[in-house]
GULO-422379 format. One record per residue (C-alpha): x, z, y; residue number from 1. Coordinates in steps of 0.5 Angstrom, whole numbers, plus 500, padded with zeros to 3 digits. Layout:
residues N
[r [X, Z, Y], NUM]
...
//
This chain:
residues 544
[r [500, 500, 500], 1]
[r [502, 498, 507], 2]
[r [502, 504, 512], 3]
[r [500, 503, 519], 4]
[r [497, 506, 525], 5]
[r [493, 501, 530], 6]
[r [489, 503, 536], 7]
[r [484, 498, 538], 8]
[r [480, 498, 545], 9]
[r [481, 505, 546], 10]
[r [480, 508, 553], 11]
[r [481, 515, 555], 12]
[r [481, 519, 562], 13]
[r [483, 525, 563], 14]
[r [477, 531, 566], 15]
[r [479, 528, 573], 16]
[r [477, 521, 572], 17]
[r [485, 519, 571], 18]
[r [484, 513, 568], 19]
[r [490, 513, 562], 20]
[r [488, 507, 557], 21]
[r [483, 503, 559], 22]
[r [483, 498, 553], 23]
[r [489, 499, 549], 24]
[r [491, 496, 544], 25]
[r [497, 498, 539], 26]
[r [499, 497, 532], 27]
[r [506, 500, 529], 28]
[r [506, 498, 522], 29]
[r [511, 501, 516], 30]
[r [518, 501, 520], 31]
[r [522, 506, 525], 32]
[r [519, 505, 533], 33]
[r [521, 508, 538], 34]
[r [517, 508, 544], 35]
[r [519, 509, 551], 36]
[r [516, 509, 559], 37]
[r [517, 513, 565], 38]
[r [514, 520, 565], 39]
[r [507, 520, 567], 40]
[r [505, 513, 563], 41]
[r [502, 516, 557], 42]
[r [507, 517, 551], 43]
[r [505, 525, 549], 44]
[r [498, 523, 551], 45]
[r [498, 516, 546], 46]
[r [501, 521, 540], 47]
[r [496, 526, 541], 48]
[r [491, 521, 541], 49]
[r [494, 519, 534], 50]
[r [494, 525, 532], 51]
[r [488, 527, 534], 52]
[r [488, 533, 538], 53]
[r [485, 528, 543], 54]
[r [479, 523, 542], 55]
[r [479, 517, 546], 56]
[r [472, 515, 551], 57]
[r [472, 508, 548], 58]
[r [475, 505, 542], 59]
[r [478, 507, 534], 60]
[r [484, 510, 532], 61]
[r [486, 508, 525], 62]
[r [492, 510, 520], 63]
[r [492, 508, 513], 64]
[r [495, 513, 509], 65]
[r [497, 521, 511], 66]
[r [499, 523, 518], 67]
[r [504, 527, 520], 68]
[r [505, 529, 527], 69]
[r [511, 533, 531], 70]
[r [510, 535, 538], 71]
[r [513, 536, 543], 72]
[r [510, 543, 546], 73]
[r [511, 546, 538], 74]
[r [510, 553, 538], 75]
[r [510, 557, 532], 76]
[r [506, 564, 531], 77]
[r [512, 569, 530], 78]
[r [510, 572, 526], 79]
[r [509, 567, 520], 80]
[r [515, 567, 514], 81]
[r [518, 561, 514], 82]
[r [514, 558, 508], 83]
[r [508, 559, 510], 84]
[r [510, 554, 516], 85]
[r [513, 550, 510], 86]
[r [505, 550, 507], 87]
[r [508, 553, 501], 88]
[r [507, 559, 501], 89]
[r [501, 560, 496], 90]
[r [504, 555, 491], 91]
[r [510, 561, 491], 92]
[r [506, 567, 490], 93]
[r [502, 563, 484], 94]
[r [508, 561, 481], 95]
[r [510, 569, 481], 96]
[r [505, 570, 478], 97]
[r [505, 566, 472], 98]
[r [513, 569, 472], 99]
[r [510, 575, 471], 100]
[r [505, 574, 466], 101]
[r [499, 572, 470], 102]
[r [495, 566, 467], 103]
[r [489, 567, 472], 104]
[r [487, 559, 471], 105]
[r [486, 560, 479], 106]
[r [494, 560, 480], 107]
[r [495, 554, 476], 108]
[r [490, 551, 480], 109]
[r [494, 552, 487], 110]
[r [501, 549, 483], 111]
[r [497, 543, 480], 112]
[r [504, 538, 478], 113]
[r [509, 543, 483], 114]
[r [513, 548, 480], 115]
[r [519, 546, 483], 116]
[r [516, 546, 490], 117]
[r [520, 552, 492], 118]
[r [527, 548, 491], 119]
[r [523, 543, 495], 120]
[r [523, 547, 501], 121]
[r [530, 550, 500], 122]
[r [533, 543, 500], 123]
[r [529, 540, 505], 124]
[r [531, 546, 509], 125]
[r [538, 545, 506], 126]
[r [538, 537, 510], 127]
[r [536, 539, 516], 128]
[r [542, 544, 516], 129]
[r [537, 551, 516], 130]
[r [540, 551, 508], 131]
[r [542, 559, 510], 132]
[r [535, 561, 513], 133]
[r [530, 566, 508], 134]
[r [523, 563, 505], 135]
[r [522, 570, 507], 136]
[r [524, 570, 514], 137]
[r [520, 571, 520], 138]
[r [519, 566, 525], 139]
[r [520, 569, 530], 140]
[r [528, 570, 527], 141]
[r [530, 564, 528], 142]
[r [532, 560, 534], 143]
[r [529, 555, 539], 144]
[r [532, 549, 537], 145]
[r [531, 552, 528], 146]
[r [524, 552, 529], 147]
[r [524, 546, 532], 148]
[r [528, 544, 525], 149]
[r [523, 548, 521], 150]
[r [517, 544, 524], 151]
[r [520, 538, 522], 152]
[r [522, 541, 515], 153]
[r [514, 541, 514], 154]
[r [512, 535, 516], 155]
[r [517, 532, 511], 156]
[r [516, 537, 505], 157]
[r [508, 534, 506], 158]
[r [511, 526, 505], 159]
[r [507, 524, 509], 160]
[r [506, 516, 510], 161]
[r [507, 515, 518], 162]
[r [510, 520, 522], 163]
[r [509, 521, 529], 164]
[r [515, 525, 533], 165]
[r [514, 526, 540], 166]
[r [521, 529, 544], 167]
[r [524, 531, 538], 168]
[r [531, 533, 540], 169]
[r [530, 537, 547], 170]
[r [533, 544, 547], 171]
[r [537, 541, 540], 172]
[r [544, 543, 540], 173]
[r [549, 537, 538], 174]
[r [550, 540, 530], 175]
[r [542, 540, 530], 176]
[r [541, 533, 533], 177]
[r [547, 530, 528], 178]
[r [541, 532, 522], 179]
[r [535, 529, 525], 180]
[r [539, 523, 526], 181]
[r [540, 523, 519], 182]
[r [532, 524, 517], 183]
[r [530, 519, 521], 184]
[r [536, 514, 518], 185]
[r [534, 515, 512], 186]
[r [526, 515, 514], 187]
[r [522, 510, 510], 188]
[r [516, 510, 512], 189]
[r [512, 509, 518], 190]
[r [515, 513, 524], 191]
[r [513, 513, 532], 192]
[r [518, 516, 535], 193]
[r [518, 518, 544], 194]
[r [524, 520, 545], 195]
[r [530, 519, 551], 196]
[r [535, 520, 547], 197]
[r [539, 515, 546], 198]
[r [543, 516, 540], 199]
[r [536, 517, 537], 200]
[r [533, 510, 539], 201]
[r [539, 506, 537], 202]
[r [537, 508, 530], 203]
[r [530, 505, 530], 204]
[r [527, 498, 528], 205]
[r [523, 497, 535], 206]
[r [522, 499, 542], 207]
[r [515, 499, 545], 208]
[r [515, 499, 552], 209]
[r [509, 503, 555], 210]
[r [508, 501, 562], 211]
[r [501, 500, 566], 212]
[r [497, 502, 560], 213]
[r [500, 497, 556], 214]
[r [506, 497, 550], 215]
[r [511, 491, 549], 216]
[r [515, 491, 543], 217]
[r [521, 487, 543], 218]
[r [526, 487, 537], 219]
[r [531, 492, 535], 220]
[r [534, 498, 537], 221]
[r [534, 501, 544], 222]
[r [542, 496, 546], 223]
[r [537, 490, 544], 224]
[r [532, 493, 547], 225]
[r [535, 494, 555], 226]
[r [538, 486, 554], 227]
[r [531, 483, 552], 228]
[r [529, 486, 559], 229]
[r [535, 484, 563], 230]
[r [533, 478, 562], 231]
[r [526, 479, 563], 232]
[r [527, 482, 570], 233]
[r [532, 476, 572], 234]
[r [528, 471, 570], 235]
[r [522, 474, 573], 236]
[r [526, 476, 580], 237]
[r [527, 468, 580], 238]
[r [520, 467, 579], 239]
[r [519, 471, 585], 240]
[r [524, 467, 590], 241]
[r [521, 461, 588], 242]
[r [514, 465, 589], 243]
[r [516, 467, 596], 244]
[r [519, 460, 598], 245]
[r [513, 457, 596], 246]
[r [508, 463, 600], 247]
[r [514, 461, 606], 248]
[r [512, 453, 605], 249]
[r [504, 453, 605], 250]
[r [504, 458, 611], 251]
[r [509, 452, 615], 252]
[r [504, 447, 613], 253]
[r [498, 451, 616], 254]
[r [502, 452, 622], 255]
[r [503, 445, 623], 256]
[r [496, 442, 620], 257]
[r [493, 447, 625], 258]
[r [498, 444, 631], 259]
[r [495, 438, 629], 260]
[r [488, 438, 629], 261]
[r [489, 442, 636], 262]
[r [491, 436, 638], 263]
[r [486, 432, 635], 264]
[r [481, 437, 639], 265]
[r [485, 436, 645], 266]
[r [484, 429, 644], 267]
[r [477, 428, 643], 268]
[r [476, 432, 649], 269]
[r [480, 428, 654], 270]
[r [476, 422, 651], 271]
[r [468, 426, 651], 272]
[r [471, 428, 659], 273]
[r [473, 421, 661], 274]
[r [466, 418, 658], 275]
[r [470, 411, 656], 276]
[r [465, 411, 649], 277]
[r [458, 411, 648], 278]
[r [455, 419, 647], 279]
[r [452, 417, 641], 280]
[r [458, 414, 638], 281]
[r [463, 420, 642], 282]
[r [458, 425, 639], 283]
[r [458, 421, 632], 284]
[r [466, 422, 633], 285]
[r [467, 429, 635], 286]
[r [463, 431, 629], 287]
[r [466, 427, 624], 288]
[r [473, 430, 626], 289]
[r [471, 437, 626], 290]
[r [468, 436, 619], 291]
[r [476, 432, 618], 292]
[r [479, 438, 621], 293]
[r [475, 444, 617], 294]
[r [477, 440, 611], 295]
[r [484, 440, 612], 296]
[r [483, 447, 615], 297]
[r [481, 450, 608], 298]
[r [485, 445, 604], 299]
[r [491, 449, 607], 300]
[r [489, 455, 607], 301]
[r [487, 455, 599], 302]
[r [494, 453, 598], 303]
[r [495, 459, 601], 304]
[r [492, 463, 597], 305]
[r [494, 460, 591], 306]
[r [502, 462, 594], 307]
[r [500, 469, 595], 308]
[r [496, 470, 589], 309]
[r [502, 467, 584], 310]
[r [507, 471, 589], 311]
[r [503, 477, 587], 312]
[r [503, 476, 579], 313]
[r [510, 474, 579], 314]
[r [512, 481, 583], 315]
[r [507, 485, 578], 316]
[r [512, 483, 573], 317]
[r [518, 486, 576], 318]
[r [519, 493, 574], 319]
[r [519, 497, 580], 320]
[r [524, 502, 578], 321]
[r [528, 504, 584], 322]
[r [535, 507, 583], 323]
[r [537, 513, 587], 324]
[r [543, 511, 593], 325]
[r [546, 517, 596], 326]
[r [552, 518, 599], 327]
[r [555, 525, 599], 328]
[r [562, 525, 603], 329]
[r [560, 533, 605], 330]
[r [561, 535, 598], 331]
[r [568, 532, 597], 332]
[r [573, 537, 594], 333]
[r [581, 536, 595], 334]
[r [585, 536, 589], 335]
[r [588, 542, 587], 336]
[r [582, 546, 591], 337]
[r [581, 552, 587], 338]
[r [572, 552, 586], 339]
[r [573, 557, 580], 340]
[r [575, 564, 577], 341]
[r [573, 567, 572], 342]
[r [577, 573, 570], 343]
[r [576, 575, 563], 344]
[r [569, 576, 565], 345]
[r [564, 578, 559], 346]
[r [557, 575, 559], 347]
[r [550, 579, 557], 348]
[r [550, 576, 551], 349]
[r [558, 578, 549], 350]
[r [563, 573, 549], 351]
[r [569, 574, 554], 352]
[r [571, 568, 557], 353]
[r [577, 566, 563], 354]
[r [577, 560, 566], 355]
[r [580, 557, 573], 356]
[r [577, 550, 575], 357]
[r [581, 546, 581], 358]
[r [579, 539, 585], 359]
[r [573, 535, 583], 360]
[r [574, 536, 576], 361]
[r [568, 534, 572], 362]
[r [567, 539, 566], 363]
[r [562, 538, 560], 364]
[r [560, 545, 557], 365]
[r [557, 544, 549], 366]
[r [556, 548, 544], 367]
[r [551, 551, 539], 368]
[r [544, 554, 542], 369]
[r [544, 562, 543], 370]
[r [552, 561, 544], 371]
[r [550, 563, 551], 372]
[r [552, 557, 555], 373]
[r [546, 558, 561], 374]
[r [548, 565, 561], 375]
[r [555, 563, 563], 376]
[r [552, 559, 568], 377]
[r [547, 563, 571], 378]
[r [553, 568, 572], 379]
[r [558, 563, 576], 380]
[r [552, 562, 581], 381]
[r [551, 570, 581], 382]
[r [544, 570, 579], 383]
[r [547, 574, 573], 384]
[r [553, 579, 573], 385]
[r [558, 580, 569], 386]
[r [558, 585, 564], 387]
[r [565, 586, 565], 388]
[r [571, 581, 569], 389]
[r [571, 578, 575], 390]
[r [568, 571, 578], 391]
[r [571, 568, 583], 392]
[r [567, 561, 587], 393]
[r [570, 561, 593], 394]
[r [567, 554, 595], 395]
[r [559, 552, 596], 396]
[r [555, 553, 589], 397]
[r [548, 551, 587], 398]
[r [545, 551, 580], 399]
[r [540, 546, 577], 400]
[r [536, 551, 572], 401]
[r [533, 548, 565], 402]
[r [526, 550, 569], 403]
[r [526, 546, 575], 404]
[r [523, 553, 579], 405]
[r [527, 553, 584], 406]
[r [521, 548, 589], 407]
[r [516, 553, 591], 408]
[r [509, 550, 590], 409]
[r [506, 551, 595], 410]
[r [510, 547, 600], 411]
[r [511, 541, 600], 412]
[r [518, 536, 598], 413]
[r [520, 536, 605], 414]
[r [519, 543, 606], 415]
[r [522, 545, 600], 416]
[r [528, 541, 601], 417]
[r [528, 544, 609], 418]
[r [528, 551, 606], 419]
[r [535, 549, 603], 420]
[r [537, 546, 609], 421]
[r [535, 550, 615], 422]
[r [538, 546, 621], 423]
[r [537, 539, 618], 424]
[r [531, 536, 623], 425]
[r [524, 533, 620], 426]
[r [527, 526, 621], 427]
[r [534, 527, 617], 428]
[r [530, 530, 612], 429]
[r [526, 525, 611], 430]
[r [531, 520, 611], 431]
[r [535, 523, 607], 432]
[r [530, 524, 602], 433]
[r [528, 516, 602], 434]
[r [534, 515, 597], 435]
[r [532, 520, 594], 436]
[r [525, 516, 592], 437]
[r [520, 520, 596], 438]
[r [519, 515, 602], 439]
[r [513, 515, 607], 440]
[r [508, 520, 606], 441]
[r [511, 521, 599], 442]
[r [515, 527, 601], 443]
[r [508, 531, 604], 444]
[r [506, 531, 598], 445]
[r [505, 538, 595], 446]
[r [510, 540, 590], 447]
[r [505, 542, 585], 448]
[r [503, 535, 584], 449]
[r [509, 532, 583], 450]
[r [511, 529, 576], 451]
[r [516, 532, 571], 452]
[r [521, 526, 574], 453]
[r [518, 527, 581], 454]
[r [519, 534, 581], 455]
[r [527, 533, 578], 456]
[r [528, 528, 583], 457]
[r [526, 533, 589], 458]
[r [529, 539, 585], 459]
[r [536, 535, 586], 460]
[r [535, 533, 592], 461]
[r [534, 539, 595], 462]
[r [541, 542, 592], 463]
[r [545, 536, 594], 464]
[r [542, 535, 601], 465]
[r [542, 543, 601], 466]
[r [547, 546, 607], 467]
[r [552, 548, 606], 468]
[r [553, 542, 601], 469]
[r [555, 544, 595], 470]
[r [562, 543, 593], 471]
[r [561, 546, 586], 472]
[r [555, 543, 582], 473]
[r [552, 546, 575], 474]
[r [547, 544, 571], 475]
[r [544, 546, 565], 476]
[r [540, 541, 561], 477]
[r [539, 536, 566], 478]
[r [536, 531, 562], 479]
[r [531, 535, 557], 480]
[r [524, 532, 558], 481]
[r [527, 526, 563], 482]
[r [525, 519, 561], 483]
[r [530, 514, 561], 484]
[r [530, 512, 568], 485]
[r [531, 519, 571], 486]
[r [537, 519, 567], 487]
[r [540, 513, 570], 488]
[r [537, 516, 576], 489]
[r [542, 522, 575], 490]
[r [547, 519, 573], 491]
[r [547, 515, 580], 492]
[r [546, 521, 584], 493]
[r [551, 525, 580], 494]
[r [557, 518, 581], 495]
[r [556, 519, 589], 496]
[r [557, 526, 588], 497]
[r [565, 528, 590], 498]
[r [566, 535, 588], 499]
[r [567, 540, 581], 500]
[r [561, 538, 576], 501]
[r [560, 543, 571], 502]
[r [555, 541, 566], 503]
[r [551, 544, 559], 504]
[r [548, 538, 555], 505]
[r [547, 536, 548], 506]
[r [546, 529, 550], 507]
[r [553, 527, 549], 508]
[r [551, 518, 552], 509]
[r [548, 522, 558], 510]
[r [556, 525, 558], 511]
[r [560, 519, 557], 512]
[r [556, 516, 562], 513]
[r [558, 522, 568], 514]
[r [566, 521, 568], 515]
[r [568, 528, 564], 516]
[r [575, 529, 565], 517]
[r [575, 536, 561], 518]
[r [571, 539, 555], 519]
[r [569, 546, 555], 520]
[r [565, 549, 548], 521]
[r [563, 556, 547], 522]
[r [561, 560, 541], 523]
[r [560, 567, 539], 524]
[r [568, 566, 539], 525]
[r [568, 565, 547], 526]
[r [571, 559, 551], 527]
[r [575, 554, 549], 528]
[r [578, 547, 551], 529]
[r [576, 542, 547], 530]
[r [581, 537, 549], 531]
[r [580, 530, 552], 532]
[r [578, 526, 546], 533]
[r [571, 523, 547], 534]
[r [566, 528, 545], 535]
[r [570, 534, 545], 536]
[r [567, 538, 539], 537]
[r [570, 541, 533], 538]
[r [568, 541, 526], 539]
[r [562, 541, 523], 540]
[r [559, 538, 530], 541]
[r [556, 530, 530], 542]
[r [561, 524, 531], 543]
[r [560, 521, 537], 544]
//
């Protein structure tokens, strides 16, 4: 049998009338598909419609064969065990039983065909590297980042024919990240995947697109994918250059048509004046021309019409994905300049770490989840005090936290970029603020309103465009729950920036991209140089 998933017609709004599919049409058949789109287009809602935990107003959603669904706001109760997330848990305690003389026919009834369910689940477990964690261990031991991979463990033992996975490696470490590239390589079955993770969509079969409501597929893993849509956007660009000459061309031939039948007007005019003619004929003559001359009129102006309707279609095909174009000289550090000290400095969660930073070095910052990596941070920006040492930041610091919570919601974009910059002018800000995307009457929008990518664009912009400018920049995750287009977007702020980056990330394309000159790794052994090489990562940890 051929498992698919497939959306016909389907229509959904949200309460508030926000219309996010309106005739949607989708089939994914039994191959890996990645799916991809700007944030706010309607990829989480898709997934949650697939799935069920959202029903469209108009249409069918069909899936031949058992779903599974990952999502990317799982949350699991604390205080399950591990096998009952695992949905073996009753098939266990059946099997004990029996092992303990039990012959109740119930018990055989719950195993059916399964009596080796629990080695199952322990290798399943073993796969996605939580082979040390009990069956009988509670939820609410493991990590962010194990829950995360026992979820993906239920879903697997379930065999399910299409899986849907929704931002499946946010808040993974790289070890973690290593193993799910591993279960989606190996997957065989229909897979949906919505991910910005790079490495994760070069593994699939296809990418969908989903822009407008609508999804385009093209061939191939995300490289093929940005090729196809280079050259999309060039030959698209073309036909607008064409489109706008033709637009220019039919406006001059109406300036000269109109020209012209002035002319004629004039014309008839000074003859009607002059009497030279009969009434009748004269009037016969003006009357005919005037016909002559609305016909002539409208031709041009249908031309017209027609120039700006194709300009119109052609500029539609364009992607409108601004890039963001800073320059930020004030954050310039010399070389040699000191920006950091940290003297044997213990952190709250126990780690010692001594560190010195000079010059605008570009330091990526990995390692395990729970080794401490936000706590370090947030003790060098001084939200967090040592539990012992010293930290020394004698140049401007800010911080671009995991949650974004730095904007207040109540002010608007202009205004929370004023807060951190209090002797900037209305103008300046707003100028400012225009490379950073938010032009116009974009920037009074309230901060409460605005998009994830929106809300980390303003973020941003208020700690770049901050007084004084800082000359130390750290920041923890920046591309968890960003699209593809923020990332770029970052990247491009981060490439204008001219002084000290100190970066925690686990998006290893993300940080080759940003010209890291040095590789920090902490763990519960402390901090260490991870030497220049390409990923800077030791044993154990996924290739580059």
């Amino acid at each position: 049998m051929t498992h698919s998933l497939s959306c016909l017609d389907v229509s959904f709004a949200w309460p508030d009338g926000d219309v996010v599919f309106d005739g949607l049409d989708l089939v994914v058949g039994p191959v890996r598909s990645g799916l991809v789109g700007r944030n706010g287009s309607g990829k989480s809602t898709l997934l949650r419609l697939i799935a069920g935990r959202l029903h469209p107003q108009r249409g069918t959603v069909q899936v031949s064969g058992e779903l599974g669904y990952l999502s990317q706001d799982l949350v699991l109760d604390t205080a399950l065990h591990v096998d009952e997330v695992l949905g073996v848990a009753g098939r266990r305690r059946a099997i004990a039983a029996i092992e303990r003389g039990d012959v109740d026919e119930s018990h055989f009834h719950t195993i059916g065909d399964d009596w080796e369910v629990e080695d199952r689940a322990l290798a399943t477990l073993g796969e996605l590297g939580l082979g040390a964690v009990s069956l009988d261990l509670r939820v609410g031991e493991l990590s962010g980042g194990e829950g995360v991979l026992l979820g993906l463990a239920a879903e697997l033992l379930r065999r399910p024919d299409v899986l849907l996975l929704d931002e499946p490696t946010n808040n993974l470490d790289l070890a973690a990240r290593r193993r799910l590239y591993s279960a989606v390589a190996s997957w065989r079955g229909a897979l949906l995947v919505v991910s910005h993770d790079r490495d994760l969509l070069e593994l699939v079969d296809q990418i969908g697109e989903l822009r407008d409501g609508e999804v385009t597929w093209y061939g191939g893993n995300l490289s093929a994918y940005e090729e196809a849509v280079a050259v999309e956007q060039e030959a698209a660009e073309r036909v607008v250059r064409a489109a706008e000459s033709d637009v220019r061309r039919q406006q001059r031939d109406l300036a000269d048509a109109q020209v012209k039948l002035a002319r004629r007007v004039r014309y008839g005019q000074k003859m009607w004046n002059q009497k030279r003619e009969p009434k009748v004929v004269m009037g016969a003559r003006k009357r005919q021309a005037q016909v002559s001359a609305g016909k002539h009129r409208n031709l041009h102006e249908e031309r017209l019409a027609t120039a700006r309707e194709s300009l119109a279609d052609a500029e539609a095909r364009v992607h409108q994905d601004d890039d963001i174009r800073v320059d930020l000289p004030e954050t310039e550090v010399p070389v040699g300049r000191r920006v950091l000290q940290l003297d044997d400095v213990r952190l709250r969660t126990g780690q010692t770490c001594a560190l010195e930073l000079r010059g605008p070095e570009r330091v990526a910052l990995v390692g395990p989840n729970g080794a401490g990596k936000t706590t370090l941070l947030h003790t060098i920006s001084g939200d967090l005090d040592p539990a012992a040492g010293t930290v020394a930041v004698p140049v401007p610091a800010r911080l671009l936290p995991q949650r974004l919570d730095l904007l207040d919601d109540t002010l608007s974009v202009v205004d929370n970029v004023a807060r951190f910059a209090p002797g900037a002018d209305n103008n300046t800000l707003r100028a400012r603020l225009a490379r950073f995307l938010f032009r116009g009457r974009d920037s009074d929008q309230a901060a409460a309103t605005l998009s994830g990518g929106e809300r980390f664009r303003a973020t941003l912009a208020a700690l770049l465009l901050a007084e004084p400018p800082p000359q130390l920049l750290m920041l923890d995750e920046p591309t968890n729950n960003l699209d593809l287009a923020s990332v770029r977007q970052l990247s491009q702020a981060l490439a204008a920036y001219r002084g000290a980056l100190v970066v925690a990330s686990h998006d290893l394309a993300f940080l080759r991209t940003i010209g890291i000159t040095r590789w920090l790794r902490l763990d519960r052994d402390g901090l260490h140089e991870g030497g220049l090489h390409d990923d800077g990562l030791h044993e154990g940890d996924p290739p580059a």
